[in-house]
C-alpha angles and dihedrals in degrees: 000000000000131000083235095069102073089059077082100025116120122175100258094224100041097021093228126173136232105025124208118239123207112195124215108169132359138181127221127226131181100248127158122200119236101180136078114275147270086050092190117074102203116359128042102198085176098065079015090229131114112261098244082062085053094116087180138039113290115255093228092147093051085046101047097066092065135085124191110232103176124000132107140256111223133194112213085186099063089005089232120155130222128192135233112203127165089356089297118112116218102213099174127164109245096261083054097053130101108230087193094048090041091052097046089051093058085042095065102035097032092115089054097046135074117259091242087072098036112046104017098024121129134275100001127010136154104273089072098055083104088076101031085051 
């Protein structure tokens, strides 16, 4: 997934915008932009900052070399997750979602991810294990 992405990204439940992106592992390309900056209208993921806070000029040359493999997309208004697996989010409304795959999925990155995800994120988090177990 790109950076660029988040700058159209909504929650799909609450509709929130912008989302926040934690990134967990990403991979790096030789890219050059071709286009006039900053290449994003409204959210910079990358600086995470609206466009119109940017103070300096956008590093959308430094930003476009990189893809998000694995991370997650996460909503502060409703506090939903959303992971990022083999550079494809996985932006599903709740009824759509795997409890087992989502699980599995904090279970392996919880120590790369902040609490609020982990252990109070919605719809599945780890501090309900106890009934998925």
């Amino acid at each position: 997934m790109k950076y660029r992405l988040m700058d159209i990204l909504a929650c799909p439940e609450c509709k929130h915008f912008p989302l926040n992106l934690i990134v967990i592992e990403r991979e790096e390309y030789e890219r050059k932009l071709d286009i006039k900056k900053p290449f994003c209208e409204l959210y910079c993921s990358y600086l995470g900052k609206k466009i119109e806070e940017l103070k300096e000029e956008a590093p959308c040359d430094e930003c476009i070399r990189y893809e998000i493999v694995t991370g997650v997309i996460y909503c502060p208004n409703c506090g939903r997750w959303y992971p990022i697996i083999k550079s494809i989010p996985r932006m599903l409304p709740d009824k759509h979602r795997r409890k087992k795959e989502d699980i599995s999925f904090l279970e392996k990155y919880k120590d790369r991810l902040p609490r609020e995800i982990v252990y109070e994120g919605k719809p599945y988090n780890l501090s309900e294990r106890k009934q998925f177990i």
